[in-house]
C-alpha positions as CSV (number, residue, x, y, z in Angstrom):
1,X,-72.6,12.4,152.0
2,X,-74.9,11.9,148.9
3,X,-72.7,14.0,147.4
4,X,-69.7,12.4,148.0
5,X,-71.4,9.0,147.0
6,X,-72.9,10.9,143.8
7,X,-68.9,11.8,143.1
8,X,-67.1,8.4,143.7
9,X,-69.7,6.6,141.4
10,X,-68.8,9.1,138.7
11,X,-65.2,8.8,139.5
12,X,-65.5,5.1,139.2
13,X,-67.8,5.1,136.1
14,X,-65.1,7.0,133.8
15,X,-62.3,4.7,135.2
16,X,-64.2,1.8,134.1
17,X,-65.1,3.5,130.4
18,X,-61.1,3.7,130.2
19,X,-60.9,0.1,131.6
20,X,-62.7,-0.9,128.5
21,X,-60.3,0.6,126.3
22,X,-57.5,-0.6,128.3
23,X,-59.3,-4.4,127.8
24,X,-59.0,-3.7,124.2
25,X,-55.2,-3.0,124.2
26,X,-54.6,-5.9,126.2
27,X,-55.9,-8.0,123.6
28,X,-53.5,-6.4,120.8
29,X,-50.6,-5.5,123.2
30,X,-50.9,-7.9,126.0
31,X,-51.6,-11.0,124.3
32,X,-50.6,-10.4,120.7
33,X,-47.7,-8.1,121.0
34,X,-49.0,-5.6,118.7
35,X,-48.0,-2.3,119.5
36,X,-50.7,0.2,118.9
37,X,-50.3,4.0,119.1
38,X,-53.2,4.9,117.3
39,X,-55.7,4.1,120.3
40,X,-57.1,7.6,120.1
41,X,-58.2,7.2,116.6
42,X,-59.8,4.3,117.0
43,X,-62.0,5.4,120.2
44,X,-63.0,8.4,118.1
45,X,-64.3,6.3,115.4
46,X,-67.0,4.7,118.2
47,X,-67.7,7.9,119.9
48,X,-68.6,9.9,116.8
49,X,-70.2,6.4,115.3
50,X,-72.2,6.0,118.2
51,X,-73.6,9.7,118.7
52,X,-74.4,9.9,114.9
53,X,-76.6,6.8,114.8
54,X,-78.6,8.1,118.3
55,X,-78.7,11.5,117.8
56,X,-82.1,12.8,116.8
57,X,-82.3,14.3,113.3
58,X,-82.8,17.4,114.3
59,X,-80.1,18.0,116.7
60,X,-77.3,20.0,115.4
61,X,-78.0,19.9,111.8
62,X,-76.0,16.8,111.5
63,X,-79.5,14.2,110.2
64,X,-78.8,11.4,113.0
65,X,-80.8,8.3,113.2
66,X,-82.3,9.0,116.2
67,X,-81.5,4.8,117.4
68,X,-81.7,3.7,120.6
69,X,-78.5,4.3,122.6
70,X,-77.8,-0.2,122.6
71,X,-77.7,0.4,118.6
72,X,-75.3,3.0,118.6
73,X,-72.7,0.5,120.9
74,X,-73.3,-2.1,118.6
75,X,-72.9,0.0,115.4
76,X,-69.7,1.8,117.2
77,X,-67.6,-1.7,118.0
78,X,-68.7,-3.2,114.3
79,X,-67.4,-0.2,112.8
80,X,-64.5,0.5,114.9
81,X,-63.7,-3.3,114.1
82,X,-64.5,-2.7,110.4
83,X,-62.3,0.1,110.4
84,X,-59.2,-1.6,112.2
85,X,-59.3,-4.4,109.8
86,X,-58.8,-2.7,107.4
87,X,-55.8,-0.4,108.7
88,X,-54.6,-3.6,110.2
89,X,-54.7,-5.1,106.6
90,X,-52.5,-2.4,105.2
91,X,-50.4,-2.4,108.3
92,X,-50.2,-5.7,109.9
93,X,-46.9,-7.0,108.9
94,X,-45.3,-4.3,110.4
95,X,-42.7,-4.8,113.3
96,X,-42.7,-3.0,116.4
97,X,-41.8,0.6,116.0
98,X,-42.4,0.7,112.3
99,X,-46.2,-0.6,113.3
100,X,-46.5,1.9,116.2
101,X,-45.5,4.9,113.4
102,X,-48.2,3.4,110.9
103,X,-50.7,3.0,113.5
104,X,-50.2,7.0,115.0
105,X,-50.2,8.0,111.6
106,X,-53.8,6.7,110.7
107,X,-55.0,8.3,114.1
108,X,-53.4,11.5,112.8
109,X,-55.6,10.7,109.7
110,X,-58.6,9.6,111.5
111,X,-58.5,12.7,113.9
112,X,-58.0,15.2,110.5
113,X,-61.3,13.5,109.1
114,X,-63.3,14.6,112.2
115,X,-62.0,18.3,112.3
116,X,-62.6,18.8,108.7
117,X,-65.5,16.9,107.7
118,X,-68.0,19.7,109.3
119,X,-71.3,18.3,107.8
120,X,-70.7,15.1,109.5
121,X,-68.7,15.8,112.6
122,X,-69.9,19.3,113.1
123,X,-66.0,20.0,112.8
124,X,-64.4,21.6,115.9
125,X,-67.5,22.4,117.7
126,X,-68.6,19.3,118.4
127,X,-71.6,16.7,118.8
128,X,-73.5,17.6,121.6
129,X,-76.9,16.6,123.2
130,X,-75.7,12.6,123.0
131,X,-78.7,11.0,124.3
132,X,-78.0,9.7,127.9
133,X,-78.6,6.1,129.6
134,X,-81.2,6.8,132.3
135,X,-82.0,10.6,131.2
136,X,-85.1,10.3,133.5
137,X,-82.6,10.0,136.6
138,X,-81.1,13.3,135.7
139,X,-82.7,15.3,138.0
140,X,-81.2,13.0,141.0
141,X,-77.6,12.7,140.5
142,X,-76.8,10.1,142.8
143,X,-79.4,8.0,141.1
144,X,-78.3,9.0,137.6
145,X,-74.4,8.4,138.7
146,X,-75.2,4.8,140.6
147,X,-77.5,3.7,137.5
148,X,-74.5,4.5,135.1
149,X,-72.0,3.1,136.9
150,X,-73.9,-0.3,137.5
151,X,-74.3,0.1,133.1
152,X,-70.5,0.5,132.7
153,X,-70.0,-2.3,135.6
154,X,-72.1,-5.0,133.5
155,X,-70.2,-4.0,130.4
156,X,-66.7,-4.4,132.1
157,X,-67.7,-7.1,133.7
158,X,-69.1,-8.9,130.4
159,X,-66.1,-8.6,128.8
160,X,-63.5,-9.4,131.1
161,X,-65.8,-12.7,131.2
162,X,-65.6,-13.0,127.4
163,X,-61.8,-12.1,127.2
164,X,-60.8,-14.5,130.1
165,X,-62.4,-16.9,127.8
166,X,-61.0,-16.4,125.0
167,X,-57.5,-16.0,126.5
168,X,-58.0,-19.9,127.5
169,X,-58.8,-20.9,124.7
170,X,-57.1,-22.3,121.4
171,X,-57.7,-19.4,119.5
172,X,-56.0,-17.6,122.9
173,X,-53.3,-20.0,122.5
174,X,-51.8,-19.0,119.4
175,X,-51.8,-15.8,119.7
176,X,-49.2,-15.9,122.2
177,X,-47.4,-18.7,120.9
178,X,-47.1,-16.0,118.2
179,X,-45.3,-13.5,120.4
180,X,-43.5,-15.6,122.2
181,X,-42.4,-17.9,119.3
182,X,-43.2,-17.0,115.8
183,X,-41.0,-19.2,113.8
184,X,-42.8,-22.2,116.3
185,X,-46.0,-21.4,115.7
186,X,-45.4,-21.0,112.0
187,X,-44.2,-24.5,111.9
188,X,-47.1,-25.7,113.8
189,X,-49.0,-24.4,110.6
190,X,-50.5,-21.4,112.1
191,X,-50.9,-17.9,110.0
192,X,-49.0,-15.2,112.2
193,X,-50.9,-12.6,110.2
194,X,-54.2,-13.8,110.1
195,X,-54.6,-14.2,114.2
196,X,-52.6,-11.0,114.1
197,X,-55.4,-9.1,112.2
198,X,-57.9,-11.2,114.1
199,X,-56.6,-9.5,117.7
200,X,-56.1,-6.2,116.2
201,X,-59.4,-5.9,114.9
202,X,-61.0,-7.3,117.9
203,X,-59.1,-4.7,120.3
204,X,-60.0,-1.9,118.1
205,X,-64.0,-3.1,118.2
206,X,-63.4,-2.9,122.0
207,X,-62.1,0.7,122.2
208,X,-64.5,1.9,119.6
209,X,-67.5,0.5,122.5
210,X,-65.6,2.4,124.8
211,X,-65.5,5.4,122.7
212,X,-69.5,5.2,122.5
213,X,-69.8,4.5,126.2
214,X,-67.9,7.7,127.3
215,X,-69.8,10.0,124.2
216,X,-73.1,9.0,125.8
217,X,-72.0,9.0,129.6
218,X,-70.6,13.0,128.9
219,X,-73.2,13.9,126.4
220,X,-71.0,15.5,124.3
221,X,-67.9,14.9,122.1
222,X,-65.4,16.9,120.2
223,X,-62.4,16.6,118.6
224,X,-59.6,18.1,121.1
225,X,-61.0,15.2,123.2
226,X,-58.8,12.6,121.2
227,X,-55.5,13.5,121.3
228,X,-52.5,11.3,121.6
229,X,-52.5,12.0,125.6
230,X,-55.7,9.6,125.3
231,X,-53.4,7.2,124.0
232,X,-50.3,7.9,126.6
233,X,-53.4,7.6,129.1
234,X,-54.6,4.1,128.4
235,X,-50.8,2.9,127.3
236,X,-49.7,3.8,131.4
237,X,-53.0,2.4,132.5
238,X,-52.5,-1.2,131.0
239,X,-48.4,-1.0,132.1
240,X,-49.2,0.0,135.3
241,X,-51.8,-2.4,136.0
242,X,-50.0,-5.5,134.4
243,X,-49.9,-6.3,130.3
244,X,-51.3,-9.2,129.7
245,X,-53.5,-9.6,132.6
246,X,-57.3,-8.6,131.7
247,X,-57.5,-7.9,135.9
248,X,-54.6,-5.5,135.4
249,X,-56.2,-3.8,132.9
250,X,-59.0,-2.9,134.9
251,X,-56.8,-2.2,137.9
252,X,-54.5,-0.3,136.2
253,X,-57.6,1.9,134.9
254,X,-58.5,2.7,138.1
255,X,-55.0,3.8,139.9
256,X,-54.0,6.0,137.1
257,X,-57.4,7.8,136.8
258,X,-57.1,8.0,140.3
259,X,-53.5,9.3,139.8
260,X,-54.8,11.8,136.7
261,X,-57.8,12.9,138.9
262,X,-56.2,13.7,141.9
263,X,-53.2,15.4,139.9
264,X,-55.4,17.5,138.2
265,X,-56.8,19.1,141.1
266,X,-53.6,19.3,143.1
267,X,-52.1,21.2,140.2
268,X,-55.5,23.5,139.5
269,X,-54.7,24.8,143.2
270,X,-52.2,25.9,142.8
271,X,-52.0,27.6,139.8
272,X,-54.1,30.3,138.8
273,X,-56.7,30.4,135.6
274,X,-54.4,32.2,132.9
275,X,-51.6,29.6,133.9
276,X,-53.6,26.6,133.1
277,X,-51.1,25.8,130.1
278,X,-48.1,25.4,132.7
279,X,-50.4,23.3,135.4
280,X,-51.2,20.7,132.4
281,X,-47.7,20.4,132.0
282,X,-47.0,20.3,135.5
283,X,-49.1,17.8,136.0
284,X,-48.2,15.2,133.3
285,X,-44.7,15.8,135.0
286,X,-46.4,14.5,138.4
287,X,-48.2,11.6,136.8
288,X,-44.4,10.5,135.1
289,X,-43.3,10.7,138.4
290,X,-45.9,8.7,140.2
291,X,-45.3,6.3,137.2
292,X,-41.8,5.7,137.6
293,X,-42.6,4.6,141.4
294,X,-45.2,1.9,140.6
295,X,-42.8,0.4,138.3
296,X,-40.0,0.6,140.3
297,X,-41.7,-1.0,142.8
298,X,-43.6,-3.4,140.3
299,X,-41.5,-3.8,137.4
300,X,-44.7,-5.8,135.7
301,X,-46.6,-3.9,136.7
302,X,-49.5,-4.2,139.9
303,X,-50.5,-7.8,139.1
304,X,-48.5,-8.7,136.4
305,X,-49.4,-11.2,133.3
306,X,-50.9,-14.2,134.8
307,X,-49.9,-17.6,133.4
308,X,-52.8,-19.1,131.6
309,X,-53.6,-23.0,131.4
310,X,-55.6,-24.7,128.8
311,X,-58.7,-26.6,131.2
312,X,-57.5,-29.6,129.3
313,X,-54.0,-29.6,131.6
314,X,-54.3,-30.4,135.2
315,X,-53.2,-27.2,137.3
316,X,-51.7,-29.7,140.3
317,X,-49.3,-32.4,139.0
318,X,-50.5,-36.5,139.1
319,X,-49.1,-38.5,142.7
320,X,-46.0,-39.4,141.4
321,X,-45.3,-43.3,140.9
322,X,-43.5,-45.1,143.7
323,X,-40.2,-46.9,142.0
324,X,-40.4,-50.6,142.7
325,X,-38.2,-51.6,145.5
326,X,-34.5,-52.9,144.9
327,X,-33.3,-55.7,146.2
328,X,-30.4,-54.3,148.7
329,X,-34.2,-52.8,150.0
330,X,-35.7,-55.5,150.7
């Protein structure tokens, strides 16, 4: 049983470290319209950010900071941010597919950087002993794997708060007045490319904190770990669950790690180990399959974008006014 309970919290807790970076889409994708291939860049720049500024010095060879593990978020999202500004600043008046190609190239770019640069990255090999939140739990593991979920919990939770408010608010507004309407909002006087780079830049802060949550909750990080699956990963989480919709997002996390999870050990049974090439495949198949299901039976996805309401507009509409009586009435 404690094992089992040890498990689902650890399922749960890297569900929820993807839910962050699904969050983070949203807010480019979802409310913007931005469409973003590069998410595994971008995470990459928050994991290795993160695990460079709280790694002791002398771990590695690599001359960390040795900071506590709160620092390293905080320095992870600013320079994730930093870093999509200015890729979204080069970038940003792209449309669609020609944004999605500019995007995948600079995680290409981003993901070359790690492997090559080996006196900062360690190269291929890797960072490893990432500090931990709650270390001292380690030797209980259901302790250790409650503790971290109930981290990741207050972080999800946090920022769904924070996006739900932003989502209502003006600044929320325009940005999808901008997708829906571009021409309208322009002649409203609003700057399509400045909230553009605004949303981009906030969605890649996001996924860089989700970067430095799953570097620390693992312990280790390495380049092979950000590949473009990564990025087909979260893209399916956020459709499945329902663009647009912050609860979808987080939904959406859950069923297709659930989905990924599950696949994977399915397909690990039944192949053996020197045909591990051909279960991966095999299993991406399944997880296209089980895809193609939700949508069919959701076309927007679980939940859907749900329609948002400034608190200055009454949800229920005013008693409507009696017409005065006419005289054939009376």
């Amino acid at each position: 049983m404690i094992d089992l309970l040890s498990y689902g919290a650890f399922f749960l807790s890297v569900a929820l470290s993807y839910a962050i970076i699904c969050l983070g889409l949203n807010v480019q994708w979802g409310q913007t319209g931005l469409f973003n291939v590069g998410i595994a860049g971008f995470v990459a720049i928050g994991a290795y950010v993160s695990a460079l500024l709280t790694t002791p010095e002398t771990v590695d060879h690599l001359g960390g900071f040795g900071l506590p593990i709160m620092a390293g978020w905080l320095g992870a999202a600013l320079a994730t941010g930093f870093a999509t500004f200015l890729i979204g600043a080069l970038t940003i008046r792209l449309r669609a597919d020609y944004l999605a190609i500019a995007t995948f190239g600079a995680a290409v770019a981003i993901h070359l950087c790690i492997l090559n640069l080996q006196s900062v990255t360690s190269g291929p090999f890797g960072i490893g002993f990432i500090p931990r939140p709650f270390a001292n739990l380690a030797d209980r593991p259901l302790a250790f794997s409650l503790a971290n979920f109930a981290l990741l919990a207050a972080v999800v939770l946090a920022l769904y708060l924070a996006l739900e408010h932003l989502a209502r608010s003006p600044w929320g507004r325009v940005l999808r007045a901008i997708r829906e309407d571009e021409p309208a909002a322009l002649a409203l006087g609003k700057s399509a490319v400045r909230f553009r780079l605004q949303a981009f830049a906030l969605g890649g802060a996001i996924m860089g904190l989700a970067g430095a949550t799953q570097a620390h909750f693992i312990g280790y990080i390495a380049p092979d770990n950000y590949q473009p699956i990564l990025t087909f990963q979260v893209w399916a989480m956020l459709i499945v669950g329902g663009s647009g919709n912050n609860r979808g997002a987080i939904l959406g996390a859950v069923v297709v790690w659930g989905i990924w999870a599950l696949s994977g050990s399915a397909v690990a049974s039944l192949f053996p180990a020197e045909q591990q090439a051909r279960a991966a495949s095999l299993q991406i198949v399944m997880i296209g399959l089980a895809l193609c299901a939700i949508l069919l039976w959701r076309p927007r996805g679980i939940l859907g974008e749900a329609r948002i309401m400034s608190r200055h507009v009454l949800r229920r509409s005013p008693p409507a006014t009696p017409l005065p009586s006419t005289p054939s009435e009376t």
